[in-house]
C-alpha positions as CSV (number, residue, x, y, z in Angstrom):
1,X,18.2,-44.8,-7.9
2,X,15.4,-46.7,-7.4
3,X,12.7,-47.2,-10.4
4,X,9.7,-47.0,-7.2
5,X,11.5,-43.5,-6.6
6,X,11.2,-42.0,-10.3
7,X,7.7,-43.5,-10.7
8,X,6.9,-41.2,-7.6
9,X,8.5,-38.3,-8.9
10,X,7.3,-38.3,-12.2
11,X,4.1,-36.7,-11.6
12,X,5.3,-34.6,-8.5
13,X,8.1,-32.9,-10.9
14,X,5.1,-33.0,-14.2
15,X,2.7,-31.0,-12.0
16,X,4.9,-28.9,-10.4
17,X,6.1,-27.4,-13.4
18,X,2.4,-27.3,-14.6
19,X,1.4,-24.7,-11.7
20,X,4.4,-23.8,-9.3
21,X,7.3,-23.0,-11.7
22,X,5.0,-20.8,-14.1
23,X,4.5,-18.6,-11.0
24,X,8.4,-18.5,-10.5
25,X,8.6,-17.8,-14.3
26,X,6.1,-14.7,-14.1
27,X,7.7,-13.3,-10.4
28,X,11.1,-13.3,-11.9
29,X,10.1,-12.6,-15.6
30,X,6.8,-9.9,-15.3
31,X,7.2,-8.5,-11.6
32,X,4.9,-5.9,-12.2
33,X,1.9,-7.8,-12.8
34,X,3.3,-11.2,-11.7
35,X,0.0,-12.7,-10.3
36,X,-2.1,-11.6,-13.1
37,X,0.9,-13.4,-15.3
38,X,0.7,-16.5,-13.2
39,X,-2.7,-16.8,-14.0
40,X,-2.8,-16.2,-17.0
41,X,0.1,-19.3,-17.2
42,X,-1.9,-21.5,-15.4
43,X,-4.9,-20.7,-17.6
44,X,-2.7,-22.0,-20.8
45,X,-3.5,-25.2,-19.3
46,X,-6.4,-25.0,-21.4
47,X,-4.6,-26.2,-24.5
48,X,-4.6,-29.8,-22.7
49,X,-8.9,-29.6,-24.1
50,X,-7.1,-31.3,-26.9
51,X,-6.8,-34.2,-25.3
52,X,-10.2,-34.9,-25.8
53,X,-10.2,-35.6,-29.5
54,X,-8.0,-39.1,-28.6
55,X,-8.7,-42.3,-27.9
56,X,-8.3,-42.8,-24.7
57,X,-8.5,-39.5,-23.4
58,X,-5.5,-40.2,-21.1
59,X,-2.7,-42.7,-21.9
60,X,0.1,-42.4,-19.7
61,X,2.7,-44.1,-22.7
62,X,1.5,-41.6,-24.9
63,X,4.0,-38.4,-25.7
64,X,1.4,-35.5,-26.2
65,X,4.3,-33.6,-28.2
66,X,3.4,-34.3,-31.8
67,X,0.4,-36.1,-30.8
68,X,-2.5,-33.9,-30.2
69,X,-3.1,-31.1,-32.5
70,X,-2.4,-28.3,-30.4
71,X,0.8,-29.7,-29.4
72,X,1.4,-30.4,-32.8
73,X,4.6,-28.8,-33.5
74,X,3.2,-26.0,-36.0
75,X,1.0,-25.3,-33.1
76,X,4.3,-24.7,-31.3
77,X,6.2,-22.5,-33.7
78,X,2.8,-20.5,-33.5
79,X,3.6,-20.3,-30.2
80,X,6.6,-18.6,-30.7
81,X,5.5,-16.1,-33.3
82,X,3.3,-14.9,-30.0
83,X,6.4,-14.3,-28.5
84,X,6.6,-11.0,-30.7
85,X,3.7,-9.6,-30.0
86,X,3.8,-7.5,-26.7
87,X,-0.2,-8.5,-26.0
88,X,0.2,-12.0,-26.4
89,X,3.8,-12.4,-24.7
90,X,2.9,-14.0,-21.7
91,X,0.3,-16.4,-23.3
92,X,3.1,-17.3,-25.3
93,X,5.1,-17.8,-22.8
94,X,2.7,-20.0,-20.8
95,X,2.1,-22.3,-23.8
96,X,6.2,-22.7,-24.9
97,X,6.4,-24.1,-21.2
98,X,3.8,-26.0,-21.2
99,X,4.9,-27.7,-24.3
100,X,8.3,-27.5,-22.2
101,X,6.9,-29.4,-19.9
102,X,5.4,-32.5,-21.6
103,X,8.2,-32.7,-23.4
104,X,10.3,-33.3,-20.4
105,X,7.6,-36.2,-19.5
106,X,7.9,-37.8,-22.5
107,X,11.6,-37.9,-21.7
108,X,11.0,-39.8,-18.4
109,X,9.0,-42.3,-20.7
110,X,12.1,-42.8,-22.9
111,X,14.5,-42.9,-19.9
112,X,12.4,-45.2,-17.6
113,X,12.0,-47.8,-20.1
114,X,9.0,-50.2,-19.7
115,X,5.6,-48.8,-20.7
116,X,4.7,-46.4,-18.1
117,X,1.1,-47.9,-17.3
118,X,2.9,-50.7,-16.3
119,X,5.2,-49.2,-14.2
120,X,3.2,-50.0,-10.2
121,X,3.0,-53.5,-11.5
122,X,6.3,-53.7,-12.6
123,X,7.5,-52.5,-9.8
124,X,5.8,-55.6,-7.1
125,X,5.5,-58.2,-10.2
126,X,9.1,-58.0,-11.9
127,X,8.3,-62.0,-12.6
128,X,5.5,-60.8,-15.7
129,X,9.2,-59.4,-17.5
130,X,12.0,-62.3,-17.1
131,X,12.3,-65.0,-19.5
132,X,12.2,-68.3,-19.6
């Protein structure tokens, strides 16, 4: 497959599971109240205010996982303590696949190799990587 291809579909499949599959998660999951789940989902996306505290804000090479303290991985066992609680299930819920979901991008940082900033000018400049 070709690396242009999964540099396109890295963010397509990141923010897809960001807002679309946390709506498939609450219709299947919490039909009752579905909508009010899936908003509640997408509103988790609030934990991503951490990303503030760094330097840069946004660094595409950067795993958030372990990173940033609210994806720090106490963070994410709190996360699943929430789990119990009836009242806070589907925040829970929300967060867990949230942290799913970076996770799964720093994945396709491991896999594709080079550093992922790079990755356009990679792409039309392979020249800047051979040796000489």
């Amino acid at each position: 497959m070709s690396p242009h291809l999964f540099f396109a579909l890295k963010p397509i499949v990141h923010y897809s599971l960001h807002f679309l599959a946390p709506g498939l998660i609450a219709y299947v999951f919490f039909r009752n109240e579905w909508k009010k789940a899936w908003l509640i989902m997408i509103a988790t996306m609030l934990v991503d205010a951490d990303h503030l505290l760094a330097t840069p804000i946004f660094d595409p090479d950067r795993c958030s996982i372990g990173y940033h303290p609210l994806h720090s991985y106490y963070a994410i066992v709190l996360y699943f303590v929430l789990l119990f609680f009836p009242k806070t299930r589907i925040i829970a819920v929300g967060l867990l696949f949230h942290m799913f979901t970076d996770w799964q991008d720093c994945q396709w940082a491991l896999w594709l190799g080079p550093p992922l900033s790079m990755g356009p000018y990679i792409m039309v400049n392979p020249i800047y990587y051979m040796k000489w």
